[in-house]
Structures are given as C-alpha cells and as structure tokens.
C-alpha positions as a Markdown table, in Angstrom:
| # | Residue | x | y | z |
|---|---|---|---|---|
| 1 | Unk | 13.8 | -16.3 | -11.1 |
| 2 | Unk | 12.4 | -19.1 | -8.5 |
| 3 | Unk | 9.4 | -20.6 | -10.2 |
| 4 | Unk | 6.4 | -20.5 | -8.1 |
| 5 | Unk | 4.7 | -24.1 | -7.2 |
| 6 | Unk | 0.9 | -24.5 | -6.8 |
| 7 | Unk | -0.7 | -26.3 | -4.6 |
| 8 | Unk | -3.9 | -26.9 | -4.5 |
| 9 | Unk | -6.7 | -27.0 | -1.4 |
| 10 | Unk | -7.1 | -30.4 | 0.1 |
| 11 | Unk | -3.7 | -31.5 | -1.4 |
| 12 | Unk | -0.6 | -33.1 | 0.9 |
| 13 | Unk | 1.0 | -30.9 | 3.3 |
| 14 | Unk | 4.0 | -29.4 | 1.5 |
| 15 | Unk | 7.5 | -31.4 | 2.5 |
| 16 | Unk | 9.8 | -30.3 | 5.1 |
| 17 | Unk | 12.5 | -32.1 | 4.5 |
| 18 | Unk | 12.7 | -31.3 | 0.4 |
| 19 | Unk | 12.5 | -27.7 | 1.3 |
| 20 | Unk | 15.1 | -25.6 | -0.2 |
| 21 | Unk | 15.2 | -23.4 | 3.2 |
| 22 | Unk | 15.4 | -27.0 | 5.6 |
| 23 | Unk | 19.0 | -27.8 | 6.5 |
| 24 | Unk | 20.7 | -29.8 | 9.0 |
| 25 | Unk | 17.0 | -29.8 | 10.7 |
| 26 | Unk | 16.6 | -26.5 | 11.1 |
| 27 | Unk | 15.1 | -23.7 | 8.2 |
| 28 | Unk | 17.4 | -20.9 | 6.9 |
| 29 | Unk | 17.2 | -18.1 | 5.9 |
| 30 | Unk | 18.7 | -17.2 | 2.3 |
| 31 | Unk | 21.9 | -15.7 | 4.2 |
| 32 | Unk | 22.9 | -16.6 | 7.3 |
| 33 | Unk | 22.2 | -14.0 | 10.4 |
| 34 | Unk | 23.2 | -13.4 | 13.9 |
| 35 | Unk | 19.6 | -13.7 | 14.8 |
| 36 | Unk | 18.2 | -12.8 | 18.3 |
| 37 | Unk | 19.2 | -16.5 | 20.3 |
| 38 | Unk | 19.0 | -18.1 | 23.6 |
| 39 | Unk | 22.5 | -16.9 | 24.4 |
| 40 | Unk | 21.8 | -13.0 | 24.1 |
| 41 | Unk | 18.3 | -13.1 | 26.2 |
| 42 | Unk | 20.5 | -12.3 | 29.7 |
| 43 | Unk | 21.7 | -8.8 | 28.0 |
| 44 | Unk | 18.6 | -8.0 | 26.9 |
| 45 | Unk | 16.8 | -8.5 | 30.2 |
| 46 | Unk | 20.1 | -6.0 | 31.4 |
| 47 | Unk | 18.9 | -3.6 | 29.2 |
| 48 | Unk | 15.5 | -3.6 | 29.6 |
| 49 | Unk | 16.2 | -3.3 | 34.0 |
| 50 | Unk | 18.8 | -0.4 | 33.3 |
| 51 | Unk | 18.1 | 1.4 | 30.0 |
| 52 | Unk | 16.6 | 4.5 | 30.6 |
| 53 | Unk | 12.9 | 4.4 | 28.4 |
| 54 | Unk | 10.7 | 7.1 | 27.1 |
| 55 | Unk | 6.9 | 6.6 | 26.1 |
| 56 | Unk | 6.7 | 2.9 | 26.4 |
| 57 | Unk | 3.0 | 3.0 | 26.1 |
| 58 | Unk | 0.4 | 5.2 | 25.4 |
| 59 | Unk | -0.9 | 7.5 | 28.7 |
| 60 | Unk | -4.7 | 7.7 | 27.2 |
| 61 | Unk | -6.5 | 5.0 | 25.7 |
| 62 | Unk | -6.1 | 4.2 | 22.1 |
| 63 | Unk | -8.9 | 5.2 | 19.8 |
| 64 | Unk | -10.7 | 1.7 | 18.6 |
| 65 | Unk | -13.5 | 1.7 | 16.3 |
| 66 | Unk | -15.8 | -1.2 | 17.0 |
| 67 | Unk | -16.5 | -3.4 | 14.1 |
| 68 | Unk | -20.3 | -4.1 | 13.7 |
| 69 | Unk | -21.7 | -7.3 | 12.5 |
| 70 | Unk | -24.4 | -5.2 | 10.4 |
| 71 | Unk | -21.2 | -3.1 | 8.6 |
| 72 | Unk | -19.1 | -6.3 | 7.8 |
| 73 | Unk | -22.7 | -7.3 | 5.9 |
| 74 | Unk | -22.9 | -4.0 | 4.0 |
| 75 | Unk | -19.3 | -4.1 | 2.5 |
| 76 | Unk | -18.4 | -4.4 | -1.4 |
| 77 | Unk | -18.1 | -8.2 | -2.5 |
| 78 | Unk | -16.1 | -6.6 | -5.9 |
| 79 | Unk | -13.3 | -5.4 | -4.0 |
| 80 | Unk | -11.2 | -6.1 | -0.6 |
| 81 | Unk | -11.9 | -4.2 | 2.0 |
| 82 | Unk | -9.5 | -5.0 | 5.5 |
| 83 | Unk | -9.8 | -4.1 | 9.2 |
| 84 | Unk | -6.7 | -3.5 | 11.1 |
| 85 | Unk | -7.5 | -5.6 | 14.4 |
| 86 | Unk | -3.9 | -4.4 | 16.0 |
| 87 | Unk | -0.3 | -5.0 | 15.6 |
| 88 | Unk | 0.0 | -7.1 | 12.4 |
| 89 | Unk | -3.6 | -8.8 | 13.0 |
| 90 | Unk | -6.3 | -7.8 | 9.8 |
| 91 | Unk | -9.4 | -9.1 | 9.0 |
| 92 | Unk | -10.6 | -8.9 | 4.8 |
| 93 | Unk | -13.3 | -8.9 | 2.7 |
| 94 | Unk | -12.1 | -10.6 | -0.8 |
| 95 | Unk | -13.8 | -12.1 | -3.2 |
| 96 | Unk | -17.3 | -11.9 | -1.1 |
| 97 | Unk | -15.3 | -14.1 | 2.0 |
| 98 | Unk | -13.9 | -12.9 | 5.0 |
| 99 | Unk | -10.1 | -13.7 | 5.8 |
| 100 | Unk | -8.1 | -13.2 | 8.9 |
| 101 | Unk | -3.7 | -12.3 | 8.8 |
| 102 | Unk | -2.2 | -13.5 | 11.8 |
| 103 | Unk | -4.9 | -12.8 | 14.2 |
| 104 | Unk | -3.8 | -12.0 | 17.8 |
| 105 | Unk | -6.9 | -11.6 | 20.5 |
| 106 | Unk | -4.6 | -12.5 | 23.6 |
| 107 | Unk | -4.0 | -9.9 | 26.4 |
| 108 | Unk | -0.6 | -10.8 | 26.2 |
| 109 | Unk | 2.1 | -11.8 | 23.1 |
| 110 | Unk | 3.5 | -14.4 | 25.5 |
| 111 | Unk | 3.0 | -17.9 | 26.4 |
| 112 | Unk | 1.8 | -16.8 | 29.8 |
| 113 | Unk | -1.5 | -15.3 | 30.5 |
| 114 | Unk | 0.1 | -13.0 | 33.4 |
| 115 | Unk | 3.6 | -11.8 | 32.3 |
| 116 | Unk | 4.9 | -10.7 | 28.9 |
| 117 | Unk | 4.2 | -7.8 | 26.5 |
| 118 | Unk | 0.5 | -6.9 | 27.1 |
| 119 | Unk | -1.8 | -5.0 | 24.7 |
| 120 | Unk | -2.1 | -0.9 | 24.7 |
| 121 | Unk | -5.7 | -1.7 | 23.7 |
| 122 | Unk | -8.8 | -4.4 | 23.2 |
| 123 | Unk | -9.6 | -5.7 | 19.3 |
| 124 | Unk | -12.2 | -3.6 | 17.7 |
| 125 | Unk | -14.2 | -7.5 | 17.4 |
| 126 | Unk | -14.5 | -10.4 | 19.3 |
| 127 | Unk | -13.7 | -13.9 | 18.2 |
| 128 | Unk | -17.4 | -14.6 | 18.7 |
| 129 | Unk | -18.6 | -11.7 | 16.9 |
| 130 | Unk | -16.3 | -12.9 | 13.9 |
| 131 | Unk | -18.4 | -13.7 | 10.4 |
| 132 | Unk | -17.5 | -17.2 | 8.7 |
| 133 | Unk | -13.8 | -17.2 | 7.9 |
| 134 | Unk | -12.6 | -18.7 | 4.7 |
| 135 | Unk | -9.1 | -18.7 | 6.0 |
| 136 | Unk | -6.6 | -17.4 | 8.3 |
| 137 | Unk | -3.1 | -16.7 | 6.9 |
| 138 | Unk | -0.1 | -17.1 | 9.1 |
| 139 | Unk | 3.5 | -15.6 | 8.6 |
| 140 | Unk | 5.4 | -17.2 | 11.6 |
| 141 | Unk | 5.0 | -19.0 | 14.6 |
| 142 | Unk | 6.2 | -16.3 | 17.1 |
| 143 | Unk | 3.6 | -15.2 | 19.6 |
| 144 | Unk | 2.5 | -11.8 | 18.6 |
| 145 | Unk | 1.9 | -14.0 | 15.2 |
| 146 | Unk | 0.5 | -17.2 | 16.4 |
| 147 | Unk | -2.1 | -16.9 | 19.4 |
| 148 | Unk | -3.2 | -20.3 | 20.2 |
| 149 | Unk | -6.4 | -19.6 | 22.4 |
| 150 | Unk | -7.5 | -17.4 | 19.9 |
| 151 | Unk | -6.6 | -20.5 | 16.7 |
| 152 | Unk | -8.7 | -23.0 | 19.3 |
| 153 | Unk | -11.6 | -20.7 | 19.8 |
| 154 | Unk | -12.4 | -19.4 | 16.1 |
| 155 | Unk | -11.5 | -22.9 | 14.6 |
| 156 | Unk | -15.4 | -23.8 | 14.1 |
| 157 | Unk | -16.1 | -20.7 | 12.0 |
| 158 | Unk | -12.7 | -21.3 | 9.9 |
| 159 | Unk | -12.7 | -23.2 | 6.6 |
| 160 | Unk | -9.1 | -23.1 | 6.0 |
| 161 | Unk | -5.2 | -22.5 | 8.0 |
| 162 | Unk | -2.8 | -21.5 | 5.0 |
| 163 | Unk | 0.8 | -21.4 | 7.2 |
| 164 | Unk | 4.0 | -22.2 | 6.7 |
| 165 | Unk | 5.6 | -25.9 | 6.6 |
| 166 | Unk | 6.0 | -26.4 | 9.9 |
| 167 | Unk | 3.5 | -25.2 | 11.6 |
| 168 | Unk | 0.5 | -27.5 | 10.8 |
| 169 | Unk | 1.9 | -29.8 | 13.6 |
| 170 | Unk | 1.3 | -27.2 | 15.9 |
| 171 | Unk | -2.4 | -26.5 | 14.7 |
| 172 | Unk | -3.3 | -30.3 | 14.5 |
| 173 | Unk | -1.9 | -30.8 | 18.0 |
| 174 | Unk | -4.5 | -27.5 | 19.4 |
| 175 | Unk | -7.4 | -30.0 | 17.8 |
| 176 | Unk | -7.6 | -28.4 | 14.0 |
| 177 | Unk | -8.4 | -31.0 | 11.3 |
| 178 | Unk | -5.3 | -32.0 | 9.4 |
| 179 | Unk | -8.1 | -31.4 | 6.1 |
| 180 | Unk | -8.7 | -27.9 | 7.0 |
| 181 | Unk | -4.4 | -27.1 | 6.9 |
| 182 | Unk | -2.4 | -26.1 | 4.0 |
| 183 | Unk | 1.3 | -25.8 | 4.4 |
| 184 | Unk | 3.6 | -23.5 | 2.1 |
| 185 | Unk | 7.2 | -23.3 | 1.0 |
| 186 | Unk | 8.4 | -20.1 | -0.3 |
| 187 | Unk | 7.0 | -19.6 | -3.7 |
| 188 | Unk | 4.5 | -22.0 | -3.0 |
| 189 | Unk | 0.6 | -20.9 | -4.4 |
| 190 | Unk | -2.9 | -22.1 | -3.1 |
| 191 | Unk | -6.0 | -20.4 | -4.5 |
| 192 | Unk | -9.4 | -20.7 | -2.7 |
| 193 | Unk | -12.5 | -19.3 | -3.3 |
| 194 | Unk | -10.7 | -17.0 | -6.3 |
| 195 | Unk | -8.4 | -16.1 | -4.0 |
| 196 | Unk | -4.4 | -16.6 | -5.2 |
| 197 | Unk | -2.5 | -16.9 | -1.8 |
| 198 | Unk | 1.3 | -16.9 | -2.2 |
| 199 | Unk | 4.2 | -17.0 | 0.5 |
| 200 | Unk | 6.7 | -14.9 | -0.4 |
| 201 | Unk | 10.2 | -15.0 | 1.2 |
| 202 | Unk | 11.4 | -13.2 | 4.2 |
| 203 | Unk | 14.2 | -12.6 | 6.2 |
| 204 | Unk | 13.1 | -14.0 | 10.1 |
| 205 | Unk | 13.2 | -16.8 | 12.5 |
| 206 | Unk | 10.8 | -19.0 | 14.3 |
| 207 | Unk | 10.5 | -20.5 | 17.6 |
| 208 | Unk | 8.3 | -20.8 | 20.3 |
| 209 | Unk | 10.0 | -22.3 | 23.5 |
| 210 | Unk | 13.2 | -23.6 | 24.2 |
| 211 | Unk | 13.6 | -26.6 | 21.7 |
| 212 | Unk | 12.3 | -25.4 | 18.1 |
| 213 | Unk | 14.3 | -22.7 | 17.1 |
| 214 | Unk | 13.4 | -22.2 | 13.4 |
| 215 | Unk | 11.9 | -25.8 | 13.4 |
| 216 | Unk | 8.9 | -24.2 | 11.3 |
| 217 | Unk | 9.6 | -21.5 | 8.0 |
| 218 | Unk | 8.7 | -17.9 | 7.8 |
| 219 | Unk | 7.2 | -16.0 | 5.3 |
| 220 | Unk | 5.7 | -12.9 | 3.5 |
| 221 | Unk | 2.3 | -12.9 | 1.5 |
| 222 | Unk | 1.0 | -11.9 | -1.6 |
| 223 | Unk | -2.6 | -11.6 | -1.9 |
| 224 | Unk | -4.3 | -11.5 | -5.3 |
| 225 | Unk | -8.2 | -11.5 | -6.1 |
| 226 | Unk | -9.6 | -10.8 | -9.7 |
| 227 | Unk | -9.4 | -7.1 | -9.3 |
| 228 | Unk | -6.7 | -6.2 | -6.6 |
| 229 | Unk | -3.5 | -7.5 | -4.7 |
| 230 | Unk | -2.1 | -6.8 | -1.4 |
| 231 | Unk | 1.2 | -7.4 | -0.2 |
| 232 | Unk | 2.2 | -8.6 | 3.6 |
| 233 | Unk | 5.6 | -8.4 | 5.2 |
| 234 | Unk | 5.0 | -10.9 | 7.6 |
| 235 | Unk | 8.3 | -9.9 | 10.2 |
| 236 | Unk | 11.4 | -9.3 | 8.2 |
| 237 | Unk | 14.8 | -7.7 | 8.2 |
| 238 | Unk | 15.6 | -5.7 | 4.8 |
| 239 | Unk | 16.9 | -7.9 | 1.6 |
| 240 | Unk | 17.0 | -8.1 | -1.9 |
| 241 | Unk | 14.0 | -10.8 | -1.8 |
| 242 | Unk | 11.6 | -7.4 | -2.0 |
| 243 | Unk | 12.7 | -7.1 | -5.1 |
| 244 | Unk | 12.2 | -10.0 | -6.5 |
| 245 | Unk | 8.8 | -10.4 | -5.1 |
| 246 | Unk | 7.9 | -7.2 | -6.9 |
| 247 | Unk | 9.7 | -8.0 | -10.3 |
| 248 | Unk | 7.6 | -11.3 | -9.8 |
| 249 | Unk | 4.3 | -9.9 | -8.6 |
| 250 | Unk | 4.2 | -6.7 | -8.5 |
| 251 | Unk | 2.8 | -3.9 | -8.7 |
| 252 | Unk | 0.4 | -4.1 | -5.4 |
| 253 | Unk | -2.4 | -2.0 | -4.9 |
| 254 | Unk | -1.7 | -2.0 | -1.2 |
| 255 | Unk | 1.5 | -3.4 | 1.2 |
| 256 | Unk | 1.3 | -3.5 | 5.3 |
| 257 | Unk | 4.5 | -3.5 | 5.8 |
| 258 | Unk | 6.5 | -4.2 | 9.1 |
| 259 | Unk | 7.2 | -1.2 | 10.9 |
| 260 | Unk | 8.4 | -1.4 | 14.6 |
| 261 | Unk | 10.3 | -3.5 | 17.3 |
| 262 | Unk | 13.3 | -2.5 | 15.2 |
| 263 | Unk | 16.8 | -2.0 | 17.2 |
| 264 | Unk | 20.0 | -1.6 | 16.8 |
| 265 | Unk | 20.6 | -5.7 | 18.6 |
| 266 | Unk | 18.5 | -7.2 | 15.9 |
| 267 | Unk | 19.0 | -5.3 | 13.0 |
| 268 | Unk | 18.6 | -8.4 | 10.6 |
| 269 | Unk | 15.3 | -9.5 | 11.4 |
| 270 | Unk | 13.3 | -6.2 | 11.8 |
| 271 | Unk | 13.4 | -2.9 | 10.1 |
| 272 | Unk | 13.7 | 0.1 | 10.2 |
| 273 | Unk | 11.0 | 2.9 | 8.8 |
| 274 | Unk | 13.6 | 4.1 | 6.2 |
| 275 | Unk | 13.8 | -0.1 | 5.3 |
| 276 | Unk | 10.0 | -1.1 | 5.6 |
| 277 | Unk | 9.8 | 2.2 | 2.8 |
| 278 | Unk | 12.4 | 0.9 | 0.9 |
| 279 | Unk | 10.4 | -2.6 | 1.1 |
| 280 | Unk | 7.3 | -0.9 | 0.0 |
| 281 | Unk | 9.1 | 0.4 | -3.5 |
| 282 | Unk | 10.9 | -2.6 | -3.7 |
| 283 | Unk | 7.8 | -5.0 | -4.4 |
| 284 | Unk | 6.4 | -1.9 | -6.4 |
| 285 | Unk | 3.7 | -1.0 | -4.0 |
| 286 | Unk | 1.2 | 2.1 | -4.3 |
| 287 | Unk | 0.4 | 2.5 | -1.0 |
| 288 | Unk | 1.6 | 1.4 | 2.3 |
| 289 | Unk | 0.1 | 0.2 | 5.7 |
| 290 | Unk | 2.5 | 0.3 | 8.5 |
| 291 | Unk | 1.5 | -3.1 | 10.5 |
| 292 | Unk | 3.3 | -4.6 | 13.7 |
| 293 | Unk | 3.0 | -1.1 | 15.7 |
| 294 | Unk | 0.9 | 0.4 | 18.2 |
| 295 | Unk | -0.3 | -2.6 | 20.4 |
| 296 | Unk | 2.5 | -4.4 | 22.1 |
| 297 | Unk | 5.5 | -2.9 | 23.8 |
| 298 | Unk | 8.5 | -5.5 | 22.0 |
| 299 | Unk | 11.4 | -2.8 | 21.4 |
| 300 | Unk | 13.3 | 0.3 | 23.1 |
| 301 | Unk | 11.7 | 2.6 | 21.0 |
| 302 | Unk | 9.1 | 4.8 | 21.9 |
| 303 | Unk | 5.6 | 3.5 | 21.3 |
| 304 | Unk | 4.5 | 5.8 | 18.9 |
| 305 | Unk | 8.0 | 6.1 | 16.5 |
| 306 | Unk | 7.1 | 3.9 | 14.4 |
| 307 | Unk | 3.8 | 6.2 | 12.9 |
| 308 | Unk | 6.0 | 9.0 | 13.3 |
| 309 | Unk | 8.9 | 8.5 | 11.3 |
| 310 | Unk | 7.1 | 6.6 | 8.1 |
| 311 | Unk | 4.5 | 9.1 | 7.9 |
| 312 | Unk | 7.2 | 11.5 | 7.8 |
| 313 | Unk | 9.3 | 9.3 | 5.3 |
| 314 | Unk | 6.3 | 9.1 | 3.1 |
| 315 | Unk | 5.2 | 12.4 | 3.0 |
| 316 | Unk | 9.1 | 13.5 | 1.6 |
| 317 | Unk | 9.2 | 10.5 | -0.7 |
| 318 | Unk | 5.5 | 11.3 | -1.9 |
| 319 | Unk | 4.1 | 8.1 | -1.1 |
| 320 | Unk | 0.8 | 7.5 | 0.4 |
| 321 | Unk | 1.0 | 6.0 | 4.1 |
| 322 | Unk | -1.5 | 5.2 | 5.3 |
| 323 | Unk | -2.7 | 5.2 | 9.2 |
| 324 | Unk | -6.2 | 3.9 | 9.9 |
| 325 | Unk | -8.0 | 3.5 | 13.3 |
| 326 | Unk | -8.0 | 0.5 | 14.8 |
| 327 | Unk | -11.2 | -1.4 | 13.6 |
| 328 | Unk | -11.5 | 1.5 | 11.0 |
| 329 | Unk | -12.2 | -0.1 | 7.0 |
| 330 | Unk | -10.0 | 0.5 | 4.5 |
| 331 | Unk | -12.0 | 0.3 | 0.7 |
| 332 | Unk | -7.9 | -0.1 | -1.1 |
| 333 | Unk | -9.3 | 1.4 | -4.2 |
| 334 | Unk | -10.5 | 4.4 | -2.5 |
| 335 | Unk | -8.3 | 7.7 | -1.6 |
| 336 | Unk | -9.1 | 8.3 | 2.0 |
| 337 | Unk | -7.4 | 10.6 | 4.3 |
| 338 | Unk | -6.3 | 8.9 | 7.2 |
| 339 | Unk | -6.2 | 10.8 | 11.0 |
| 340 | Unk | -2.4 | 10.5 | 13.1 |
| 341 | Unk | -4.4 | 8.7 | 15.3 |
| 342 | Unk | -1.6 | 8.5 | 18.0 |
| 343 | Unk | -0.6 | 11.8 | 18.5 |
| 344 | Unk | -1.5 | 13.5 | 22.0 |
| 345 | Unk | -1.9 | 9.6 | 23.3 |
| 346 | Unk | 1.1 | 10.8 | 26.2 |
C-alpha cells in the first residue's frame, strides 16, 4: 500500500519534478490511456454538426433553492452539512468552517465568456453572498473545474487553495498569495482547522489551452472531520485505485461521485453510471451523490441520463442515491428522501 505523506499548512509547495506521476514533463496517469487529445477535436466537432441529439438541455427551468445567509448561520457545527451549487461545485459546513469543491459560478465552462457549454441554470448563491471560506479544494484544472473569474473574485474571503501540484502557478499568476496555496501529490495529507484533506488518485488529464496538456496532476479527495468523511471523485475513468482508496480510507459516510459526460470516445476518463456505482462500493461508501450532471451540456447523452440510470442502478443494488435540489442541504448523517428533481424538465 502507498504510504500517505503529510504536509502541513504553510509548508513548501509539494515537488513536481519528484512526483511519482511527473514524467518526461508531463503527469501520468498510473496506466497509460488514449485520452481525449488535440488530434481527435476535428471528429468530435463532426459529430457534434451531424449526430442526431435528443434532450440536450432541460425545456423548463431547473428547480434552484436559494441558499440564505441566515440558514448557512443556523447549520450544525458537529457535523458536515454540503450544498450542491451545480455540476461538481459544493459548498460544506465541517468542523464549524465553510469549504468550497471545485466551485464553478461562470455562465460558461469555457475560456470564452460567449461560446462554449453554458449553464442549464444560475447557482443557488452568489460569490458575494458566500460566508468566510476556510478553503476551496480543487480536483483538476479543466474549466468546468477551475473557473478563474470566480478564484479572482472570492479570493478575499478564502483562507486557503488546497490543489494539485501544478496548479498553484496558475492561482499565483490570477493574484492569489503563494502563502494562502497548498499543493498535493497523490497520497499527499494537509489538515486545517481539524479538517484531514487527502488527494486520492484518479484516472484523468489536465489541460487548459494548447501548450499544457497534463502539465498540472489530477486527483480525487477524501474528506475526514472528527465525526464523518466524504469521498470526491474528482473526474475519473473506472480503475482499481477505488479500491485501494477504500481499503485505505474507507468506509465513507458519503461519496459524490462522477456521473455524466461519459461516451463511448472517451471511455477511460469518464464513467459510466454502472462504473461511478461500482466506484461508490469500491471505496466502501454508504451513500452516493451523483456530481458532474445537470448543469453543462459536455457529452451526447441526454441531459437528464445520468439521474436516470444511477437512481435506477441504486435502487436494484439497494444503495442509497441520493438527488438533492440544487442549493438544497444535505445533513450526511440524516436519512432524507430526496425528490427526481429532473423529471418532467422536457
């Protein structure tokens, strides 16, 4: 088993180049893949001009609950409470501080403001309405990961970036204090504010132009307080590192758990529902939260599949999926019934 390394707030950035994933200047993943590259872009443009689509976003608006500054006050500081904000962006309450995952608030999962995949609905909170955040945890650089106006306009209110090596250049360059940045390898631990953050392994790529394909490292997340630990995906094809994240940290009381943009050109770098449930009882999870759904429009699929077929997959298997609302809290500890939302949307 790969030990895990800690590293502590306020320490050195971890080191690229004595990464076990950096080779030949580029990160790896454990196996190598025939990723999505610059090479394949022209057939997928064909497809998406002459493929024939069904449902590629919702007809009626989305249901959103909005997220009140007065009900973020009156949450439990004994146990984590999270907010799905869209796609794979959540804000938590842990150990009495708020945390953010990948927080998206662009229109658009693009580096352009006017073309590129643009959101089925508006975040259930503004950036301005956002409490003081003790950290924000990245998986990846890609852009429906990584939203750069939205890392430039909450960095006042943020105490601390926990990302992947890599990726601090990127944040210092957008004017975040080198102090406030924490890099991690796989297996790599930080713990702030009784928080034990972990990245985890995970079968992806990086890149956000031209030039720096898989010049920064991906990852998955496990999230311990005192009491309770979540699991995140992050964006990940299916491998045997699930398991050996659960032998090593499971059980979980909670996964979210990559479940869209899946298809049958990229097979090693998303999954499929049957896979992402397959993940959830491979790191021992209890129940699951189907993320990276629901907001943008980034595969063939229909909008909607996704929810369809893992609430279906978990009601056969007997394991609790669950759905919430955008903007809707989820107490982890508690059983709550959770509404298919997206049904009747078309």
């Amino acid at each position: 088993m790969t030990s895990c390394a800690i590293v502590q707030p306020n320490s050195n950035h971890g080191t690229i180049e004595n990464s076990p994933q950096f080779n030949d200047g580029k990160f790896q993943n454990s196996k190598a893949l025939d990723t999505m590259s610059l090479k394949k872009i022209p057939e997928y443009i064909k497809r998406y001009l002459s493929e024939k689509r069904k449902d590629v976003a919702p007809i009626k608006p989305i249901p959103v609950q909005r997220i009140s500054t007065e009900a973020l006050k009156s949450l439990p500081a004994d146990s984590i409470t999270l907010f799905r904000l869209g796609h794979s962006s959540f804000l938590l309450k842990a150990e009495n501080a708020f945390w953010l995952i990948d927080p998206v608030f662009s229109d658009r999962a693009s580096p352009f403001s006017f073309i590129g995949p643009k959101r089925f609905h508006q975040p259930p909170i503004s950036i301005e309405e956002l409490p003081e955040i003790r950290g924000v945890i990245i998986s990846h650089n890609h852009y429906d990961h990584l939203d750069k106006s939205a890392i430039k306009a909450m960095a006042k209110k943020v105490a601390t970036f926990i990302v992947p090596l890599g990726i601090a250049a990127d944040l210092e360059a957008w004017g975040i204090d080198s102090n406030k940045i924490i890099e991690l390898d796989w297996w790599q631990s930080s713990t702030i504010a009784g928080l034990e953050l972990t990245m985890t392994p995970a079968q992806h790529f990086s890149g956000r132009g031209l030039t720096d394909s898989n010049k920064t490292l991906w990852g998955s997340w496990v999230i311990k307080s005192s009491k309770q630990s979540v699991f995140y995906s992050g964006d990940s094809g299916y491998f045997d590192g699930f398991k050996r994240i659960g032998e090593k940290y499971g059980p979980f009381d909670l996964t979210i758990i990559e479940t869209g943009a899946y298809d049958k050109d990229w097979p090693d770098v998303h999954m499929t529902p049957e896979q992402s449930l397959q993940a959830h009882i491979d790191v021992k999870g209890k129940r699951m939260l189907p993320a990276h759904n629901g907001t943008f429009d980034l595969a063939f699929h229909p909008w909607y599949e996704p929810l369809e077929r893992i609430t279906h997959l978990g009601k056969s298997a007997s394991i609790d999926i669950i759905t919430p609302i955008v903007g809707e809290p989820v107490a982890i500890a508690a059983n709550i019934s959770f509404l298919p939302w997206w049904q009747g949307l078309n």
